[in-house]
N, C-alpha and C positions, 0 to 999 in steps of 0.2 A: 569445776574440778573437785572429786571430794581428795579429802585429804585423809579420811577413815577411811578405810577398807570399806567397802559393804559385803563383802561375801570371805572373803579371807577369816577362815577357822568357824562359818555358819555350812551349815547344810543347804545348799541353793539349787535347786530346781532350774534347768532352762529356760531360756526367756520364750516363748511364742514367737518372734519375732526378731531379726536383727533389728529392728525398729525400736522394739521395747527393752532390748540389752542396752544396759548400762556398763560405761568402760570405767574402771576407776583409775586414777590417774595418782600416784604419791611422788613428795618430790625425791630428783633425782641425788641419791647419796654421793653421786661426784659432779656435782655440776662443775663445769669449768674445764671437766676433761673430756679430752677425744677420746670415744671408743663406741664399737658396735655391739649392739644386742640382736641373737637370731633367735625366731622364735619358729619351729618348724612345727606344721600339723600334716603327717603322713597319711591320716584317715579322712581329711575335711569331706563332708556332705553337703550338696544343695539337690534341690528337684529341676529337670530341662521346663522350664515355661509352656514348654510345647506339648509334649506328652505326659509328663508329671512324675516321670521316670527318674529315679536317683541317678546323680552325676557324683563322682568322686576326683578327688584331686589331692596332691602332694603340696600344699602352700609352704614358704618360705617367706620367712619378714623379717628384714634386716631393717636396724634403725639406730643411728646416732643420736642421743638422747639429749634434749635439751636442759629444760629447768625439771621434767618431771617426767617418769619412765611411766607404761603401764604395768598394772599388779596382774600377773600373771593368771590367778585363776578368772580374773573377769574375761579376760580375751579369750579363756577356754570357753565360758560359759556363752561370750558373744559371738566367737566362730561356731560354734553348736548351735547355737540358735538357728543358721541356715537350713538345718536336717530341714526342713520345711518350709522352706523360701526356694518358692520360683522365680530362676534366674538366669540369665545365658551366662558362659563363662565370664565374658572380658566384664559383663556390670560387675557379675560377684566380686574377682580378681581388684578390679580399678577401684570399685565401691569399699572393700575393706580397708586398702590402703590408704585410700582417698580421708576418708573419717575421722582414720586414726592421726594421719597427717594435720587435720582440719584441727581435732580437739586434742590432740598432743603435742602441737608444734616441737616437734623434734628437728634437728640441723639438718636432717636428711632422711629416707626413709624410701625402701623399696620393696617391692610384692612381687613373689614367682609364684605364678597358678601355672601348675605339669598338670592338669585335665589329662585323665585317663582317655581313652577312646571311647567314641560316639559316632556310632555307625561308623565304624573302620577307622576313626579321623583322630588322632588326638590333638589337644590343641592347647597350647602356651603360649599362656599373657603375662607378660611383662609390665610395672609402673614405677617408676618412680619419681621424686619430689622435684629433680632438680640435680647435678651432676654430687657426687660423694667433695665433703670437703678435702679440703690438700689436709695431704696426712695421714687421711682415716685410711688404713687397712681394713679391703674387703672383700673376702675371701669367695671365692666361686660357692655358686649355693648347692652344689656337690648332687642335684638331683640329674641323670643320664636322662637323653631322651627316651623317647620309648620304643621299644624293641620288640614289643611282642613277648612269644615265647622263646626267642633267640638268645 
């Protein structure tokens, strides 16, 4: 876990890779308290494994924090890093949240991937850690299904 920032107030280029993104992790300035953090990416990128065809998606990341939050600009930098990662929905989706769960041990932690449509279909995955603690308020992640141009 660093406890420096590495990219907070440096100029940082995308990673080549989810692989090669580094997440920084500082500690949590309330530990001790219940609350949620959402982190929404309206534009998120990856490529279909299949065709190599950009796939977009509305991501959503709710998470009850435990000893240490993520710093914000590294998750941009590590959600970006997909622009070029071949991958079907549910890995990207399960795979982000999965991770950050692994290497942030947060009390809880959930990922909505709204997958735009593909070939007529759109497609929403759901993950999360394990059911929300008692107490924690947490709110609908406010994305509609998709409707077309309706």
């Amino acid at each position: 876990m660093s406890v420096t920032p590495r990219y907070l107030g440096q100029n940082s280029g995308l990673p080549a890779s989810p692989e090669e993104a580094e997440l920084d992790y500082v500690p949590n300035p309330r530990a001790g308290s219940l609350y949620l953090v959402r982190f929404a990416a309206p534009e998120f990128t990856s490529l279909c494994p299949v065709t190599g065809q950009p796939d977009f998606a509305h991501l959503v990341l709710d998470y009850a924090p435990g000893e240490t939050i993520v710093e914000s600009k590294s998750l941009k930098l590590f959600l970006g890093s997909f622009r070029n990662h071949c991958g079907f929905h549910e890995d990207v989706t399960v795979g982000i949240g999965q991770r950050l769960f692994d290497e942030m041990k947060p009390r809880w932690l959930r990922i909505g991937g709204y997958w735009y449509p593909r070939g007529g279909i759109p497609i929403d995955v759901f993950w999360q850690s394990s059911a929300p603690p008692e107490g924690l308020w947490v709110p609908d992640q406010g994305v509609a299904g998709y409707r077309g141009r309706g």
